[in-house]
N, C-alpha and C positions, 0 to 999 in steps of 0.2 A: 549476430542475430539478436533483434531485441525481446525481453521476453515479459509477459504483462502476467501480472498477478493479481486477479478479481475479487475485490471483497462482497458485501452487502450492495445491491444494486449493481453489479456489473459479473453476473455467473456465466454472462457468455459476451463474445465478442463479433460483433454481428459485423463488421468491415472485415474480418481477417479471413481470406479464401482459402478452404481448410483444405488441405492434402492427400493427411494421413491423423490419426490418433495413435499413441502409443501407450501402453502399462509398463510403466517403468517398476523396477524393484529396487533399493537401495538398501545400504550397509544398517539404514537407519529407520527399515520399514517401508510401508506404504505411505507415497505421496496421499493429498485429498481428491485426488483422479488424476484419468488419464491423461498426458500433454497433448497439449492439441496442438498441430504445427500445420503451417501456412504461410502467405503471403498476404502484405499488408500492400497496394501500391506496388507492387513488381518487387518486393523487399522482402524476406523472410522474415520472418518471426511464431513466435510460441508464446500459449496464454495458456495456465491453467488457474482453475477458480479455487480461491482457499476453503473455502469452505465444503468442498463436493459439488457437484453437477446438479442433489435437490436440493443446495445449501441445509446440509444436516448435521454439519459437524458446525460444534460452538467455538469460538475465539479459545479456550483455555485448555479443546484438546486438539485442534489443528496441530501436526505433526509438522512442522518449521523446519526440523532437520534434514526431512527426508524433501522436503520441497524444494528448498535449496539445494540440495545437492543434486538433485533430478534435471534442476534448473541449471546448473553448471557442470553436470555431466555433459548435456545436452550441446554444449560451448557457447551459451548465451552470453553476448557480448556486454549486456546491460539488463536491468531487470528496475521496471516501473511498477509498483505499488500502487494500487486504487482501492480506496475504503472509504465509508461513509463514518462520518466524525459528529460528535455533539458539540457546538460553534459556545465556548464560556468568552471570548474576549467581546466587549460591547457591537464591536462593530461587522461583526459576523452575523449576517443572516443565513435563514434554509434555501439551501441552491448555491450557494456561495463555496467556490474553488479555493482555496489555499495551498501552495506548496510551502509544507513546513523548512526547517530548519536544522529546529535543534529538537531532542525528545529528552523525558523522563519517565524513567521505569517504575512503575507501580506493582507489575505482576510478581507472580511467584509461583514455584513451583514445577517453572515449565522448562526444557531442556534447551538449554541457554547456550550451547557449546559444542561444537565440534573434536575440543582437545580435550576429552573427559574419560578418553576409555585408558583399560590396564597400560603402565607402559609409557603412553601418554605424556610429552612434556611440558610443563607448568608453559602457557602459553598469554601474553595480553598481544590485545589488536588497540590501538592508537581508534578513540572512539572521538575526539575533540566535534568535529565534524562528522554528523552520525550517516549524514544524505551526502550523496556525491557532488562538488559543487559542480564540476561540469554539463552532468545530469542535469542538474537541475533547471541548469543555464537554458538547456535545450528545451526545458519543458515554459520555461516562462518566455522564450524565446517564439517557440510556434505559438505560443496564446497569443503575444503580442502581433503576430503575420498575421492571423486568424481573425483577430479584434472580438477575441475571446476574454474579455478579464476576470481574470485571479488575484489574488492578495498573495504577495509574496512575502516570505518571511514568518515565523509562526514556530510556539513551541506544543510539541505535538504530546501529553500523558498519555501512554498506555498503562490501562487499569484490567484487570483480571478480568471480567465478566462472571457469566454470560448476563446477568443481571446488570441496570442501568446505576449509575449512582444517585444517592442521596442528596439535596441541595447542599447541606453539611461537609459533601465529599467534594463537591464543586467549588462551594468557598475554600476549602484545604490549598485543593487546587490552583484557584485562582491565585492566594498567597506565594503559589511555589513558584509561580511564572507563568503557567498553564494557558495556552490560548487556546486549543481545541480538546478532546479528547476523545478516544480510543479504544478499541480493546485488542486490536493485531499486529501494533506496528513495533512490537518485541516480541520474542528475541530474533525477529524473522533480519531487522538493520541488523545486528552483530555478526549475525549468521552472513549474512551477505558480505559486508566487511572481514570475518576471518577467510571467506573465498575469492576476496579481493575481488569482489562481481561490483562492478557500478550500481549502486541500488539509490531509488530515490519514488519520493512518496505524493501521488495525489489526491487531497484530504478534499472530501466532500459534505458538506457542511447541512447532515440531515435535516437538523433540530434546533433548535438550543438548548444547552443543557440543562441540569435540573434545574430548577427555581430561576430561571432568565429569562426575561421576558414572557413569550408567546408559552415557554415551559413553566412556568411560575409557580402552576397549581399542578402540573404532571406533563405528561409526554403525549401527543395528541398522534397517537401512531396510525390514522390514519388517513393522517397527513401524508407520510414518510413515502409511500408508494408513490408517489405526484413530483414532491417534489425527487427525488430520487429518479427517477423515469427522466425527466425532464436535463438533470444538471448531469448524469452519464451519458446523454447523446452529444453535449458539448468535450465531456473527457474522451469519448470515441474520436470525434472528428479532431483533436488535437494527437493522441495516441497516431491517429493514420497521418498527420501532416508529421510528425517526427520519425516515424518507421519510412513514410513514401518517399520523404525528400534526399535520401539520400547524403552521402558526406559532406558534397560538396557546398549544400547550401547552410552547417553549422559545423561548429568544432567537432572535430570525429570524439567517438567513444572512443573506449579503451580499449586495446584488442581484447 
């Protein structure tokens, strides 16, 4: 069962024919709501939104542990990521798709681990490749059926929030390698990877970031409804062409 995780711009999943809802409770708390489970296309699947259902919870206290784990109690076969990103490499504009790559961790403070309680043994997860590359395959795979284009390839900063950064923080950035950034997409990849869940990320390209271009003098937020509105009915229609089509038209997930 594939299962979608909604960031900014995507709190609901308007193709998925819903079933049932459930409140999950986990070892790790309360997910950010209820999972919503359905059918995408004759195909099951489950979406719940990071943020709450009024989008009320901010990027730095979304509870990561409990969502994933809810997500793979659940026995979700894969789990796609959708966020809205501020676009630092030149040739990113607002509306513009990207599936990243590779990431770097800015944040801090937020519960990064599943292997942290009493007891507990010193654990690492092999992070070389942070997105699944299969996954990913699948997603630039139905863009391309669709004649949907995305930018593939891209390193993704997650920065703390909930506040935007400084032009100052974007040049840092750019220096590190930085082509979009973030504020969701840690520790939610690690978490995904220590539950060996397929996890892969579709980065929506709100803005540009601080000081770049059309952002130069500030963040024109409202913009961001428009083009947001607009570049999530293309992630939906792709989202339902890789849940509908079934195994046999790409490489299967992972059980």
């Amino acid at each position: 069962m594939l299962a979608i995780i909604g960031g900014s711009g995507l709190t609901t999943l308007s193709n998925l024919d819903v079933s049932h809802r459930e409140v999950v409770r986990t070892p790790y708390g309360e997910p950010s709501g209820a999972l919503v489970f359905g059918q995408v296309c004759g195909n099951p699947a489950m979406f719940l939104p990071r943020h709450g259902y009024g989008h009320t919870i901010p990027p730095h206290l979304v509870n990561y542990r409990a969502n994933l784990w809810a997500i793979h109690h659940h026995r979700a076969s894969a789990v796609i990521s959708v966020a809205s990103v501020g676009g630092i490499r030149a040739d990113l504009e607002p509306g513009d798709i990207l599936i990243p790559d590779q990431i770097i961790d800015y944040t801090w403070g937020r519960k990064s681990t599943f292997f942290d309680g009493n007891g507990s043994p010193v654990t690492h997860v092999d992070f070389t490749e942070p997105y699944d590359r299969a996954l990913r395959e699948r997603i630039v795979a139905a863009s391309a059926e669709l004649a949907l284009p995305v930018k593939v390839g891209g390193v993704y900063a997650a920065t703390q929030g909930p506040r935007l950064e400084s032009a100052a923080e974007i040049n840092r950035l750019e220096r590190d390698g930085a082509d979009i950034v973030g504020m969701t997409g840690m520790p939610e990849a690690v978490l995904a990877r220590e539950l060996e869940l397929p996890y892969a990320a579709i980065s929506v390209v709100a803005n540009h970031a601080a000081g770049r271009a059309s952002s130069a003098n500030g963040i024109h937020f409202e913009r961001l409804e428009q083009v947001l509105h607009e570049a999530m009915g293309r992630v939906r229609t792709i989202i339902e062409h890789i849940a509908g089509c079934g195994d046999a038209c790409r490489p299967p997930l992972k059980p």
